[in-house]
C-alpha positions as CSV (number, residue, x, y, z in Angstrom):
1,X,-62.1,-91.3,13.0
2,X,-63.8,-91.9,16.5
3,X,-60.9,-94.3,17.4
4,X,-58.0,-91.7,16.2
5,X,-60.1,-89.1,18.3
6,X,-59.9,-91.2,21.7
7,X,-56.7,-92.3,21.1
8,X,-55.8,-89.0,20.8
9,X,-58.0,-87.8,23.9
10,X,-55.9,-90.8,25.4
11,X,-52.5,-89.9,25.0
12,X,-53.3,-86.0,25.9
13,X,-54.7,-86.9,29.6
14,X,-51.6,-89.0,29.7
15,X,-49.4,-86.1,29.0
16,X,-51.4,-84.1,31.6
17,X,-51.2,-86.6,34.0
18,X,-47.3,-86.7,33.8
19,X,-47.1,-82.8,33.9
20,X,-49.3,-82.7,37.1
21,X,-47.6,-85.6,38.7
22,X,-44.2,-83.9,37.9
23,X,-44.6,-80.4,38.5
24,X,-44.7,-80.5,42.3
25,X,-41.4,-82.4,42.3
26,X,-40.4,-79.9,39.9
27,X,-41.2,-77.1,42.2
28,X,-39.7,-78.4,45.3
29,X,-36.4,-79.4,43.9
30,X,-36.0,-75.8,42.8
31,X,-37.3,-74.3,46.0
32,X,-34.5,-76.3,48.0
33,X,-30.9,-75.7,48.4
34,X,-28.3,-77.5,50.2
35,X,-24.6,-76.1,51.3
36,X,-23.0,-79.7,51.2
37,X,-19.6,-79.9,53.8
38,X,-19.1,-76.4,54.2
39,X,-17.6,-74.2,57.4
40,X,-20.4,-71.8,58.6
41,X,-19.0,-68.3,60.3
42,X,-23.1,-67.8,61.7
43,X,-22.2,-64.5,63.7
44,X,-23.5,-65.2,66.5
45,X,-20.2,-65.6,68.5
46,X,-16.4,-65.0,67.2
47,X,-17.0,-68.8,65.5
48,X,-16.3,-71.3,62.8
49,X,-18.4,-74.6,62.5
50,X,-16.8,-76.9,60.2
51,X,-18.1,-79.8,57.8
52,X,-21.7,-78.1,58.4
53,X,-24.5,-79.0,55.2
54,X,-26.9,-76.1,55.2
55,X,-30.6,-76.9,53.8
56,X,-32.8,-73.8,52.5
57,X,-36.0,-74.5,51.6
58,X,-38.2,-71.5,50.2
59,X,-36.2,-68.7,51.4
60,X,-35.7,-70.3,55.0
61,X,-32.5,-71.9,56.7
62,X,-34.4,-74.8,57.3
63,X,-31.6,-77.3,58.4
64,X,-28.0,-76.9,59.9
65,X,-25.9,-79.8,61.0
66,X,-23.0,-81.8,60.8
67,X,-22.7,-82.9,57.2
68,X,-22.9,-86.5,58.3
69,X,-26.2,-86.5,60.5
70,X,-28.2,-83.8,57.4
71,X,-29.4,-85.6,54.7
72,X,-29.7,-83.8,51.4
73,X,-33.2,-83.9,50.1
74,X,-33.7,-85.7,46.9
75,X,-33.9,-83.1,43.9
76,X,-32.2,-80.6,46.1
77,X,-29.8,-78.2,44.3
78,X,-26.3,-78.9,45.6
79,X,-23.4,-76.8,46.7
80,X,-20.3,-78.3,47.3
81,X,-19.0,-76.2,50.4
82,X,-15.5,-78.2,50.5
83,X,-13.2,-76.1,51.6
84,X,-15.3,-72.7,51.5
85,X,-17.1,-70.3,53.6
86,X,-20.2,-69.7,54.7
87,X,-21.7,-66.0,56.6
88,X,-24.5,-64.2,56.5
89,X,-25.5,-61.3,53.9
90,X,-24.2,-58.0,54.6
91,X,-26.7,-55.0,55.1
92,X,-25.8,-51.4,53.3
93,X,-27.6,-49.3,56.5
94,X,-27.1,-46.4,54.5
95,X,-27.9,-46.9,51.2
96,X,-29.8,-44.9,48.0
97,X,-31.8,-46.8,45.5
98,X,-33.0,-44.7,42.5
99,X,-36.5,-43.7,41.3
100,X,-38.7,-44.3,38.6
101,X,-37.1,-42.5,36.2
102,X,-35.0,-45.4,34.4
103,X,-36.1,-49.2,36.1
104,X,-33.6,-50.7,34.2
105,X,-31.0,-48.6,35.9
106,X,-32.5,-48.9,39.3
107,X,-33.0,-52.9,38.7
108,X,-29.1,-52.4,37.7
109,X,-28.2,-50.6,40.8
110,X,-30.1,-53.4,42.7
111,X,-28.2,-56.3,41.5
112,X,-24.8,-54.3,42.3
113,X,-25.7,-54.4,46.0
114,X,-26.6,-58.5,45.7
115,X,-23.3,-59.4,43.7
116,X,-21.2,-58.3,46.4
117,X,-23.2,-60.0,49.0
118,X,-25.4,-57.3,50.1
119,X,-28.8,-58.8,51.0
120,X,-30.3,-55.9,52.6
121,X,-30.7,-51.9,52.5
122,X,-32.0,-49.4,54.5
123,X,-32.9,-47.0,52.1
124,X,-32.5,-43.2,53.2
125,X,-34.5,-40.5,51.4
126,X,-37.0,-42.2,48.8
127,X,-40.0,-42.2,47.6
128,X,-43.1,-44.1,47.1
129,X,-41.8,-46.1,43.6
130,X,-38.8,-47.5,46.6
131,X,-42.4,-49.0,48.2
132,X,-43.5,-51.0,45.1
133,X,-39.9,-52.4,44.7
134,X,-39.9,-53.9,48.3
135,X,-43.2,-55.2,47.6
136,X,-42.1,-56.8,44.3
137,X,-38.5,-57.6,46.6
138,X,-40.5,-59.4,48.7
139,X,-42.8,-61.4,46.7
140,X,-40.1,-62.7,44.2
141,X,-41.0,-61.0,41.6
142,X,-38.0,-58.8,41.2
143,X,-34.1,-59.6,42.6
144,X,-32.6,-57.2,44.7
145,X,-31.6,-56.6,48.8
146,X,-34.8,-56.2,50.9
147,X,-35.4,-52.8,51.6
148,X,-36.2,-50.9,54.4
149,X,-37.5,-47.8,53.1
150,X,-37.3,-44.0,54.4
151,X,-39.8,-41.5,52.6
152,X,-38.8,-38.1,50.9
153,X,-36.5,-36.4,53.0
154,X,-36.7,-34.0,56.2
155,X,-35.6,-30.4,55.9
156,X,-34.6,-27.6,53.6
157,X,-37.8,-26.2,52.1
158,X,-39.6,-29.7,52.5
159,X,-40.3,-29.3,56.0
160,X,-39.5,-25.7,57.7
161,X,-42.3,-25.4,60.6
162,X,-43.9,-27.7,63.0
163,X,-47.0,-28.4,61.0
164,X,-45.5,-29.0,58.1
165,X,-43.5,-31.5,59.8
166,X,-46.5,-33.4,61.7
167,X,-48.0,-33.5,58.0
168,X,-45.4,-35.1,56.5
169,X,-44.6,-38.0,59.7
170,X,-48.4,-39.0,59.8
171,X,-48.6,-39.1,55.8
172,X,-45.3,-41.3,55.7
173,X,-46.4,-43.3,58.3
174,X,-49.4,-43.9,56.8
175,X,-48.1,-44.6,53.5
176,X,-46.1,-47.5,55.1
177,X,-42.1,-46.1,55.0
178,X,-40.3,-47.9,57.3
179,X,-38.2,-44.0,58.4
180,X,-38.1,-40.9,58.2
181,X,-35.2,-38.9,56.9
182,X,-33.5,-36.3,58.6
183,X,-31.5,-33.2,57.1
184,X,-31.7,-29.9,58.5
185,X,-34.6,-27.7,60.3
186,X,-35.0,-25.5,62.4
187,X,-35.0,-26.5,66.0
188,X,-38.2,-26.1,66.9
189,X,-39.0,-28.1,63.8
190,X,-37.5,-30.9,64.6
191,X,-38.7,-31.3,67.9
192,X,-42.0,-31.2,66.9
193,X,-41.1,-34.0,64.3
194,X,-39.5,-36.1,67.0
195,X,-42.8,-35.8,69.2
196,X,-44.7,-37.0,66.5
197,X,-42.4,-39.8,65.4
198,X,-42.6,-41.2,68.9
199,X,-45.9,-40.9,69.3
200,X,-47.2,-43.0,66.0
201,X,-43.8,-45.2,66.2
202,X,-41.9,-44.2,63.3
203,X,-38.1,-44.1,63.6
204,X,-36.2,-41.0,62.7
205,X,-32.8,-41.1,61.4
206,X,-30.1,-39.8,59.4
207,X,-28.4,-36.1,59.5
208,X,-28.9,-33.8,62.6
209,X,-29.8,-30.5,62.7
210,X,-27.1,-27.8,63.1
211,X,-29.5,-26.1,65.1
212,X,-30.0,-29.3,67.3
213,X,-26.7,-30.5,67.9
214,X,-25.8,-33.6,68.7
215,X,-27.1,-33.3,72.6
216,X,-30.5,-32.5,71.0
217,X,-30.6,-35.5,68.6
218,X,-29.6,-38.2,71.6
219,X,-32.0,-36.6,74.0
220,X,-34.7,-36.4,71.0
221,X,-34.1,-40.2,71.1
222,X,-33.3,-39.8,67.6
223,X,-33.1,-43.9,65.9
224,X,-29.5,-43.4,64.4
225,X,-27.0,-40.6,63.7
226,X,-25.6,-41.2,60.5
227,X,-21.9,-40.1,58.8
228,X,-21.0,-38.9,62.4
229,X,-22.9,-36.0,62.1
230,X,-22.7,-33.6,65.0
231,X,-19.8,-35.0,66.5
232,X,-17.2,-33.2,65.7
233,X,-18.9,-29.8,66.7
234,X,-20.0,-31.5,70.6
235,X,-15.6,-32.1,70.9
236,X,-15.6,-28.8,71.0
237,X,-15.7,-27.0,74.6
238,X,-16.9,-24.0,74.2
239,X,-19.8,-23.5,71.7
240,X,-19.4,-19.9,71.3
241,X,-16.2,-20.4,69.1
242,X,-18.3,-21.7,66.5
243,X,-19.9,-18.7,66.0
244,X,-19.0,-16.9,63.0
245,X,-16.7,-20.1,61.6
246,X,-16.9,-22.3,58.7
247,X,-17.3,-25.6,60.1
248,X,-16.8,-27.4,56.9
249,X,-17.7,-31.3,55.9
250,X,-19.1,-32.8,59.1
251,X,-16.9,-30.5,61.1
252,X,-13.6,-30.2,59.1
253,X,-13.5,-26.5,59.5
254,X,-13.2,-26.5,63.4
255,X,-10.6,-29.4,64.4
256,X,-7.7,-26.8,66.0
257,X,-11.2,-26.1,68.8
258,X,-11.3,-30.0,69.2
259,X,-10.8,-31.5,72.6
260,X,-10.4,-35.3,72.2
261,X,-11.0,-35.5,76.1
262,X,-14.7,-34.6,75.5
263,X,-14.8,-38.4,73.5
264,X,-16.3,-40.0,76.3
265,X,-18.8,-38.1,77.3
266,X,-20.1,-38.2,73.2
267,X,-19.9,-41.6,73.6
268,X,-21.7,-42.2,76.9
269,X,-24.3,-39.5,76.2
270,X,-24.4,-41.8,72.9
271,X,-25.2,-45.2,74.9
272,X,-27.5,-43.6,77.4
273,X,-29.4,-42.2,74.8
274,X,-29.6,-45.7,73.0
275,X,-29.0,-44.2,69.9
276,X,-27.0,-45.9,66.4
277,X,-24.5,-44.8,64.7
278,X,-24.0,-45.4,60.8
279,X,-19.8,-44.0,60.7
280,X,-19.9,-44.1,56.9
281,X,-15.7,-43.6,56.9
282,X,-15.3,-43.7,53.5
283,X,-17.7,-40.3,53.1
284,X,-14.7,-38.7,54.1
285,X,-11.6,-41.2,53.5
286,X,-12.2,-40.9,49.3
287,X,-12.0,-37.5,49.6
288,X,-8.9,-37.6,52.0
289,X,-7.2,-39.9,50.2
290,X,-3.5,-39.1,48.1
291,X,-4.8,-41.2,45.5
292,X,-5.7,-38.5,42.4
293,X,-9.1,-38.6,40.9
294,X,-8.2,-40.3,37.8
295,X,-6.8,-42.8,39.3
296,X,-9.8,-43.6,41.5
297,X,-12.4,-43.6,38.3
298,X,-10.2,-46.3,37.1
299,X,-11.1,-48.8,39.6
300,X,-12.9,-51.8,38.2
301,X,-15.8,-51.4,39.9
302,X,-16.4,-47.8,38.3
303,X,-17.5,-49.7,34.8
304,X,-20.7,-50.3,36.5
305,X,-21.5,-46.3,36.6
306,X,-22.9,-44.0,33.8
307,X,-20.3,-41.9,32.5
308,X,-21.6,-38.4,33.8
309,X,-21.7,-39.9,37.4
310,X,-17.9,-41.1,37.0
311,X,-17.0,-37.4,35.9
312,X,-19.2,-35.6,38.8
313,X,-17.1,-37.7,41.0
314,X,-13.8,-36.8,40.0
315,X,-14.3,-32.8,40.1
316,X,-16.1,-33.2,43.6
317,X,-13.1,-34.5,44.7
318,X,-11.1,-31.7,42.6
319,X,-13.1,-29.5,44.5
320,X,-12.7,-31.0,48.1
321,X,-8.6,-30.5,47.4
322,X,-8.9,-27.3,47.0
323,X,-11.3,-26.5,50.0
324,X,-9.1,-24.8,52.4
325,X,-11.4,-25.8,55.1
326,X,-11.2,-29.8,54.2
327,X,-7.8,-30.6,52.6
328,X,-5.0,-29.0,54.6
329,X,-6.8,-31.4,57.9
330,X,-7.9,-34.1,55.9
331,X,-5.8,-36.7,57.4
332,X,-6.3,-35.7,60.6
333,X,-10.1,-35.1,60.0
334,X,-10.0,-39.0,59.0
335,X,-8.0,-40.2,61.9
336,X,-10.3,-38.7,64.2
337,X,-13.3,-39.7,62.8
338,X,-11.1,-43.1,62.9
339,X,-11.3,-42.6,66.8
340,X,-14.5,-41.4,67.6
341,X,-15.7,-45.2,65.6
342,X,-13.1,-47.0,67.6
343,X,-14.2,-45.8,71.0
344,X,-17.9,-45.8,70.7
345,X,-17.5,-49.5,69.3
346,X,-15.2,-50.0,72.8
347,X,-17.8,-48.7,74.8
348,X,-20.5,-50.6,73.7
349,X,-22.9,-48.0,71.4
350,X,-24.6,-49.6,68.9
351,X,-22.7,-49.6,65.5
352,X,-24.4,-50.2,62.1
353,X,-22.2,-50.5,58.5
354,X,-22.9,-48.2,56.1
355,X,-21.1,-47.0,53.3
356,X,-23.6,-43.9,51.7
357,X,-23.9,-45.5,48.1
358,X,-23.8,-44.3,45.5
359,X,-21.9,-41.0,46.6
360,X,-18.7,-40.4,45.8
361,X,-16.5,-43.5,44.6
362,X,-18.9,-45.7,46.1
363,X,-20.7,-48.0,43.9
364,X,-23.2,-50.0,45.3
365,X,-22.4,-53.1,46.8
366,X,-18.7,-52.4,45.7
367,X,-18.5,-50.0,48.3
368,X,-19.4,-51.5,51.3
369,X,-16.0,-53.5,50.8
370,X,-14.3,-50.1,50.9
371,X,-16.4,-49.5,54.1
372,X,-15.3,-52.8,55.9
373,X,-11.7,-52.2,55.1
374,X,-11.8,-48.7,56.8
375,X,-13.3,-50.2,59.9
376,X,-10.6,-52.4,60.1
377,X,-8.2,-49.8,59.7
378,X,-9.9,-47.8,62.5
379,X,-8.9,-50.6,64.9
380,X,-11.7,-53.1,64.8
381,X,-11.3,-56.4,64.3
382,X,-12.7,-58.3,61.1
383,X,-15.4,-60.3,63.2
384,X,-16.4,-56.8,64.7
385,X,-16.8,-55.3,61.7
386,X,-18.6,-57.6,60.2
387,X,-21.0,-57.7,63.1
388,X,-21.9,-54.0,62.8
389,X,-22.7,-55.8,59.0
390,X,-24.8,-58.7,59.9
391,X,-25.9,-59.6,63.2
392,X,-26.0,-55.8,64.7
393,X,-28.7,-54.9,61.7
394,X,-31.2,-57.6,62.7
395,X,-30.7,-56.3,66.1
396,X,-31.3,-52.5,65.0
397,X,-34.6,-53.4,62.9
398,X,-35.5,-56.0,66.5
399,X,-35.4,-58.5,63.7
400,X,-32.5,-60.5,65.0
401,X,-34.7,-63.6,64.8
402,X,-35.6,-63.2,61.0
403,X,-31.8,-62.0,59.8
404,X,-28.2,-61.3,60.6
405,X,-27.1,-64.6,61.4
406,X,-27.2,-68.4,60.4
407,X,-29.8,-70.9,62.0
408,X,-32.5,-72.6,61.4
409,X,-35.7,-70.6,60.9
410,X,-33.6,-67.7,59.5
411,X,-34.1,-66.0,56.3
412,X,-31.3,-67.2,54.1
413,X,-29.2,-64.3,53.1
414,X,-25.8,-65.5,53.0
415,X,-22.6,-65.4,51.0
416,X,-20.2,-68.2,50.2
417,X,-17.0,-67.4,50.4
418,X,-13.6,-69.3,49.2
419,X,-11.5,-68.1,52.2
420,X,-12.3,-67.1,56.1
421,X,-13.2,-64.0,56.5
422,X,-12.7,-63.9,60.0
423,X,-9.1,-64.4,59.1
424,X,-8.9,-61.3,56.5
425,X,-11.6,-58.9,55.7
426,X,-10.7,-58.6,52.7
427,X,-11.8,-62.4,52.0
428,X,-15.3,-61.2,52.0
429,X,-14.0,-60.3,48.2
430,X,-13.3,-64.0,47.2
431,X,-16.9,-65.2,46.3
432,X,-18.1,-68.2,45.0
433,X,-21.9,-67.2,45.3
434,X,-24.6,-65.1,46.8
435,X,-27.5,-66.5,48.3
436,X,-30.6,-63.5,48.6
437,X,-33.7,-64.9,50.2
438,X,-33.4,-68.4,48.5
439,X,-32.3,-67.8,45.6
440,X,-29.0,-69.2,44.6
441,X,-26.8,-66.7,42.3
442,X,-23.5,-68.8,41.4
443,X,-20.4,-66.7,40.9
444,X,-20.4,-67.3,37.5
445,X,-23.8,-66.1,37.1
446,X,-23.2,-63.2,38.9
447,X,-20.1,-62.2,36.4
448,X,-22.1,-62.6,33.1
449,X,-24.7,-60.4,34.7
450,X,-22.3,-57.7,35.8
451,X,-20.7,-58.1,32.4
452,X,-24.6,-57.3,30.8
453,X,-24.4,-53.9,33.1
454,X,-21.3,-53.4,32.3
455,X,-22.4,-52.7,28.3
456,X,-25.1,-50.8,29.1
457,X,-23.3,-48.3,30.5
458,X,-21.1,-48.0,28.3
459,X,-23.7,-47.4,25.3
């Protein structure tokens, strides 16, 4: 009995032996990744560098070479990159990530933005359940886009009066959000708001102010100004027209006061002020578009949405037809917007993508394609545009040397790609995987888990 005992005793150590022994190699091998013979587009210039192998090792770019002088580590996962592409992850720089309500919904809405090679969000209007996900984001414990998170909004009966606004900066900056939130206030308001932002380093961004006006938001040093907000109103020479007039979505209301001669000096007070802009063109360009409703909640993408959101979409857009003070301008409204992006990217202000998901017709992740498509159609080219998507948002967050490009020491957040999408935007569509801070997501991983969200919104 003794003897069965140790022999027993025996073989058990044995087996732990061989568990202990293994599971390091274990770990590594799934902790590394290597893009074998693949052509990296790394953003930092207008570039292609061919037969490239790519190591990533626990989240980091570790390696990048010639696929001749980079040896693969033994147990590494491999990627043949024959004949494919390889670019950084796209940021969403104006993005919405639900709340607590329904996690599975919100862990849904996360893996949207990551399928379609969306790696990071800055999150505008939360709340403190958006803190715990970047936590759990960044500790590996739950897939999704890192986040950069703004707190509860900025305005409306939030925030009406100075001290109510210097509450709420010093509590959000406290609590550890990444932003604040603008919509509107009164002026006064939102000076006081700026004075404190500045003064415990918080950055500020978002709507401005119709009381503030655009001149107020760039001299406010306001972080970025997003959907063109303000714009439109500054074009036009003599403020005292506006009085008494509707002046629509963003401005809609008032193009026949428009002068297009006052562009520059948007754009330049724009520059000197330092200030971003987040164009979000297809805010506007759904809405504008010939293409009916009906038609548009048909797109393949719109599967991935509950039901009641699909619907809300289609009668906003109903409703923006028959808004005398958006639809008879629309196309004109879009072409200038159009413009006003072309010629503060010419100029040199600082231009971030962003696409405003989920509004209207914009699914997450889905949309930013949407987003990169109108840029191009504004007059940029495809390695422009996807600058405002990958290097330009390490440069907003001055975290150009942790994300936005490929290199060594870089986070990896990358997208493989089966075409150059320096060549055709639209080849950012033709995916053969997503890389999110290490962690490999084959295309044909990523369809059986869209598929999985797919069902549960159609229960």
């Amino acid at each position: 009995m003794m003897r069965l005992m140790k022999s027993s005793f025996t073989l058990f150590s044995a087996l732990l032996l061989l568990i202990v022994l293994c599971a390091p190699r274990a770990a590594t091998a799934q902790n590394v990744t290597a893009f074998v013979n693949v052509s990296v587009v790394p953003m930092d210039a207008e570039r292609v560098l061919n037969g490239q192998t790519v190591i990533v090792r626990d989240g980091i770019i570790a390696e990048m070479g010639p696929a001749a002088e980079v040896s693969v580590p033994a147990g590494a996962i491999e990627v043949d990159g024959t004949g494919r592409y390889l670019m950084p992850g796209l940021a969403e720089m104006h993005g919405h990530v639900p709340g607590a309500d329904n996690p599975q919904f919100t862990e849904d809405m996360l893996f949207l933005y990551v399928s379609n090679g969306v790696t990071t969000v800055r999150n505008m209007a939360g709340d403190p359940y958006h803190l715990e996900l970047r936590e759990r984001i960044l500790d590996g414990s739950l897939l999704g886009p890192t986040i950069y998170a703004a707190g509860p909004g900025f305005g409306g009966s939030w925030v009406s009066t100075p001290e109510q606004a210097e509450a709420r900066v010093r509590e959000q900056h406290e609590a550890g959000y990444d932003l604040l939130k603008i919509f509107d206030m009164p002026e006064e308001t939102y000076h006081h708001m700026a004075s404190v932002a500045h003064e415990v380093g918080i950055d500020f961004a978002g709507h401005i102010p119709a009381s503030v006006g655009l001149s107020g938001a760039l001299e406010a040093r306001q972080r970025s100004i997003d959907h063109l907000d303000r714009y439109v109103e500054f074009l036009v020479p003599d403020p005292s027209a506006l009085e008494g007039r509707e002046i629509g979505f963003f401005g809609s209301g008032v193009l026949d006061l428009v002068d297009e001669s006052r562009i520059p000096l948007a754009v330049q007070a724009t520059i000197d002020a330092g200030t971003w802009n987040v164009p979000t063109l297809s805010l506007v360009e759904h809405h504008a578009s010939l293409e009916s409703p009906e038609e548009m909640i048909q797109r393949p993408e719109m599967r991935y949405i509950p039901p009641g959101m699909r619907e809300a979409w289609r009668q906003a857009k109903h409703n923006f037809q028959n808004d005398e003070n958006f639809w008879p301008n629309a196309q004109e409204f879009v072409e200038l917007r159009r413009k006003l992006t072309r010629e503060l990217h010419a100029a040199g202000a600082p231009i971030v993508l962003g696409s405003d998901a989920p509004q209207w017709f914009n699914v997450p992740g889905f949309s930013i394609h949407h987003e990169l498509r109108m840029m191009v159609d504004a007059g940029l080219t495809p390695y422009e545009v996807l600058t405002t998507g990958t290097r330009n948002a390490g440069v907003y967050f001055g975290l150009e040397d942790e994300f936005g490009t490929i290199a060594p020491g870089l986070r990896a957040d990358l997208i493989l790609l089966e075409a150059n999408p320096l060549n055709d935007i639209g080849n950012v569509q033709q995916r053969a995987g997503v890389m999110v801070r290490g962690h490999w997501l084959p295309e044909a991983e990523i369809q059986t888990r869209l598929d999985e969200i797919a069902a549960r919104m159609a229960e």
